[in-house]
N, C-alpha and C positions, 0 to 999 in steps of 0.2 A: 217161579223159575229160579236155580240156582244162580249165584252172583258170578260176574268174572270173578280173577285171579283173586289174591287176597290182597284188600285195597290194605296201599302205606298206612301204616298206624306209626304211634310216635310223634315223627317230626309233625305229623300233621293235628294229631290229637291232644298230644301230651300236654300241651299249655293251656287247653279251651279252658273257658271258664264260661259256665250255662247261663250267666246275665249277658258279658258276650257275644256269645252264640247266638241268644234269642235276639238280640238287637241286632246284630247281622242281617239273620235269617228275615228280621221280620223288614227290610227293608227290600225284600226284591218284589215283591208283587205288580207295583207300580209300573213296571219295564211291561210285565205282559200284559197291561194291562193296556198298554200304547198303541196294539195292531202295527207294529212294526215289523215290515218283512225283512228278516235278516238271519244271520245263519245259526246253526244247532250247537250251541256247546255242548253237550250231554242227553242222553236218553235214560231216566230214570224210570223202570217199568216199563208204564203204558205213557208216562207225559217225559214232557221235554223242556231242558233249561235253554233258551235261547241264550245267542252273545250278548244280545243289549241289556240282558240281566245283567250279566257278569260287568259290562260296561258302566252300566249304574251305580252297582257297588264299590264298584275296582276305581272311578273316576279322580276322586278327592285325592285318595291317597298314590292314586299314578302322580298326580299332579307333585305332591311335593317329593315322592323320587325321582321324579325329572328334575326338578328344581333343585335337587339335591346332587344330580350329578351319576344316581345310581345307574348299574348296567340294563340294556334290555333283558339281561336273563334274569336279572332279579327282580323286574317287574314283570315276566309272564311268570316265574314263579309265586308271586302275588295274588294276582291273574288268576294260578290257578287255585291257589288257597282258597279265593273267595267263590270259585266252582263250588269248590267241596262242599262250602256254606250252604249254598243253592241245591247243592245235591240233599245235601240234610236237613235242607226245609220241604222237601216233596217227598221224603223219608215220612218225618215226624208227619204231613201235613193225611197224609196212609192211614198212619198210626190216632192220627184224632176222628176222619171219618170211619174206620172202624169201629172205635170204642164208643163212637157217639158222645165225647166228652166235649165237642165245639163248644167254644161261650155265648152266651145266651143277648139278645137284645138288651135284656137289663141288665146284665154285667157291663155290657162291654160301655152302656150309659155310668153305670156308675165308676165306672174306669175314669173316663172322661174327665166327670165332675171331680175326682179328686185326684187328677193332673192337676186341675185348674185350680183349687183349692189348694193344694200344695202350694204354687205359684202364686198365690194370690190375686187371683184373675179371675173374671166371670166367665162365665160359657162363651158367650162374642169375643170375649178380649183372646182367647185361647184359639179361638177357629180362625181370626184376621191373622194373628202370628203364626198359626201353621198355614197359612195363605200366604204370608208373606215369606216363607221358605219355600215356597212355589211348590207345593204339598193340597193339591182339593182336599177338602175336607172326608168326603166318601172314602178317599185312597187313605187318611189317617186313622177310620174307624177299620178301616182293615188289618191296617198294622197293629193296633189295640186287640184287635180279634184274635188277630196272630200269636200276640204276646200271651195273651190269656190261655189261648187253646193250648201252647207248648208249655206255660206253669202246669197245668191242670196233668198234661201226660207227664212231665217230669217229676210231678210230685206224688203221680199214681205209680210212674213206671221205676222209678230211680229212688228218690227222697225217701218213701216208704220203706226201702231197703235199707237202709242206713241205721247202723247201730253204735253208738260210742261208747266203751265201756270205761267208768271209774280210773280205771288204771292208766287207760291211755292220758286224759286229762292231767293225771298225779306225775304222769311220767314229763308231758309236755313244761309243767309245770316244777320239776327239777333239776330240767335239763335250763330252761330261759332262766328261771329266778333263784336256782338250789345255790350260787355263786356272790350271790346279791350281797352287800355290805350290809352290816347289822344297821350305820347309824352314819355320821359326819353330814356332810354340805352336798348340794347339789347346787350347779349354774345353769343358767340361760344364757348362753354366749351366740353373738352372729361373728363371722368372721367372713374377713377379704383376702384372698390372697390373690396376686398378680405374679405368676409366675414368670422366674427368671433362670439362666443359665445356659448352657451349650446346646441343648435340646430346641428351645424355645428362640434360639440366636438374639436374648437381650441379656444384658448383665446385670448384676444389682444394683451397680453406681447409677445405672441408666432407669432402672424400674423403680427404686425405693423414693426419689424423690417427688417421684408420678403421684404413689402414694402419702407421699407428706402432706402434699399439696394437697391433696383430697380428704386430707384429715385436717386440716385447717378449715377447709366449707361445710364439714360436719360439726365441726366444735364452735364453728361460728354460726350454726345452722342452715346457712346459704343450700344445704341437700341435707336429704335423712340420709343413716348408715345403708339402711335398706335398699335405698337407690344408690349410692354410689358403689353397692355390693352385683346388683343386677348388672351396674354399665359395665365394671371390672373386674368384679373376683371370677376364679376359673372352678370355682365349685360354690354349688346349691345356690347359681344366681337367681332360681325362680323363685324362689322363699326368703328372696333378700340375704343369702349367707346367713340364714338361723339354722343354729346346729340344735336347738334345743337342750334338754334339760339332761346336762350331763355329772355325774357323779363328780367330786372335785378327785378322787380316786383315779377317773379314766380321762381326766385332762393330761394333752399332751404335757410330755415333760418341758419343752422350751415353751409354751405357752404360760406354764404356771407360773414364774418371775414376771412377765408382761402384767396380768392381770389382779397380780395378790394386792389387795387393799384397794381395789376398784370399786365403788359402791354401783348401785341402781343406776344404769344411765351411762355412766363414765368410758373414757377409750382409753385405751390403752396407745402408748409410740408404736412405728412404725418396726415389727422384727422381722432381722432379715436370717433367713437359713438358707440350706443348701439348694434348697427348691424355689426360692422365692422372696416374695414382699408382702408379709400378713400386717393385718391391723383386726384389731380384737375389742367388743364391746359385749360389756356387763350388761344383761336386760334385767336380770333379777337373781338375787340367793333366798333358800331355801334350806332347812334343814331335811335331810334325807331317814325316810321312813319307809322299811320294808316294803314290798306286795309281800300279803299277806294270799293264800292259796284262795280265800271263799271272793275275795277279790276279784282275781286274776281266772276264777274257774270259768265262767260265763263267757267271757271272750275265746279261751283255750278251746271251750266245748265248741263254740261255733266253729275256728277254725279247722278244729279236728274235722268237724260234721263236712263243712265245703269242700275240704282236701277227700274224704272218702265220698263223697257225689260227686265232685270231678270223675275222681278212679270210677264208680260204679257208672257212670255216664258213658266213660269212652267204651268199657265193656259195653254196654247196653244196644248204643249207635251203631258200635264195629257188629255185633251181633245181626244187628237188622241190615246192615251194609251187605252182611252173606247171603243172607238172605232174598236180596235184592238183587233182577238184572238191572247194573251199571254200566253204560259203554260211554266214555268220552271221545269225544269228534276231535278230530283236526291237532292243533299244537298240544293242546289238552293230554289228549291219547299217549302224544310224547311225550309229554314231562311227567306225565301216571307211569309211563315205561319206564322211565329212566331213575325216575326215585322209588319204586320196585325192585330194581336192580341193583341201588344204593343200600338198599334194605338188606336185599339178601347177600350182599358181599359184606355188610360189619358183622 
């Protein structure tokens, strides 16, 4: 049967990434699996997404845009995003009893055993910890099921198609490294910065000695940099303010007096600028040596390759979307109308 309208692509497509997707997707079975009376979000074909699907998925992540303060419309826009998910696991789920590619009992065992091998965990120690996620065991061979059956179509239906040719690599790779310095220093630097000034309603007299103070407990060990970088810098607290390994070429310019003649380990005083109150620590130098192309080709290929299966995926999906009757129930149906409309007005 032909599809409704033509479903939004884009906003809804354009970012998926198919490990994503598959970990999405393979998390809703468990909801039907509840005999839960409750109402229809979507009619996909002949089957249907119930709401407590979309409930299951949608849960965690309502929680901290509540927590956060976000609008109700941008958590049923959520909401509906994670429909979508739902609608394209009963898509694909089509598309595997067709082909007859489902995974097999001994796949989906050897799946298992090398979760748990990865982990470092036996068979029991693996099924108590997905027990102890309030996960049965049966409902997690399912999800495994799941995973397998959607690699095996994406890599028949999608991946297959995928071609990168020579040039694009040489090209990726003139455009990131064709600029690269022949030769000189590179640093390991973390940095703090505590911002101060009109924006931020504190001044510098008031912020810079916050951080003196805080570089006295580092120098005297009392805290790592690392942690007094998480409690107070306003960028890359989650990596303890490591900026990593930066060319001495692309250091900032008021940073370069702070840190010159810094060895391994050492801090730098507290500089103040127009933004703030930074503190700067040497993790290590290095002398700086090209990427060389047969280097850099391997990684470039991959990204190439992932960027064109993305592209060839959302074609693929939006193909079989036409393909398919889709009717969404209730608020759903709304915000499908209304970002349709959004669509066709840019």
């Amino acid at each position: 049967m032909k599809a409704q309208p033509q479903q939004v692509r884009g906003s809804r497509t354009a970012a998926r990434s198919i490990a994503v997707t598959v970990a999405l997707l393979c998390a809703a079975p468990a909801a039907a699996e509840e005999q839960v009376i409750d109402g229809i979000a979507a009619q996909v074909g002949s089957e249907i997404v119930l709401i407590s699907e979309v409930d299951q998925i949608s849960a965690q992540l309502e929680a901290r845009m509540r927590e956060a303060g976000l609008s109700e419309t941008e958590i049923t826009l959520m909401r509906a995003e994670g429909l979508e998910r739902l609608i394209e696991a009963k898509i694909l789920d089509r598309v595997v009893e067709r082909t007859e590619m489902g995974a097999t009992e001994g796949e989906i065992d050897a799946a298992i055993m090398g979760i748990a091998k990865e982990n470092g965990l036996t068979l029991q120690q693996l099924v108590d910890g997905v027990a102890a996620h309030g996960i049965p065991f049966p409902t997690y061979r399912k999800q495994i099921k799941h995973e397998i059956d959607r690699s095996k179509i994406l890599n028949t239906m999608v991946r297959s198609r995928i071609h990168v040719e020579p040039n694009d690599v040489q090209d990726l790779f003139a455009a990131r490294y064709g600029d690269q310095p022949v030769g000189g220093e590179q640093i390991h630097l973390r940095h703090i910065l505590v911002p101060a000034g009109v924006e931020v309603m504190r001044s510098l007299d008031a912020t810079c000695p916050e951080l003196e103070a805080e570089r006295v407990k580092i120098v005297s060990q009392q805290v790592t940099f690392a942690d007094a970088a998480r409690k107070m810098s306003a960028l890359k607290q989650e990596s303890g303010g490591d900026l990593g390994w930066l060319h001495a070429d692309d250091v900032a310019a008021w940073m370069k007096p702070a840190i010159d003649g810094l060895d391994n380990g050492d801090i730098s005083q507290v500089v103040q600028t127009n933004f703030g109150c930074n503190l700067m620590m040497v993790i290590a130098r290095r002398g700086f040596t090209p990427v060389r192309f047969d280097q850099a080709a391997p990684e470039l290929y991959k990204e190439i390759f992932d960027q064109k299966t993305e592209e060839e995926y959302v074609r693929w999906i939006d193909k079989l979307r036409d393909q398919t009757y889709i009717q969404r129930k209730g608020v759903y149906a709304e915000v499908d109308r209304l970002l349709r409309q959004q669509a066709v007005g840019r």
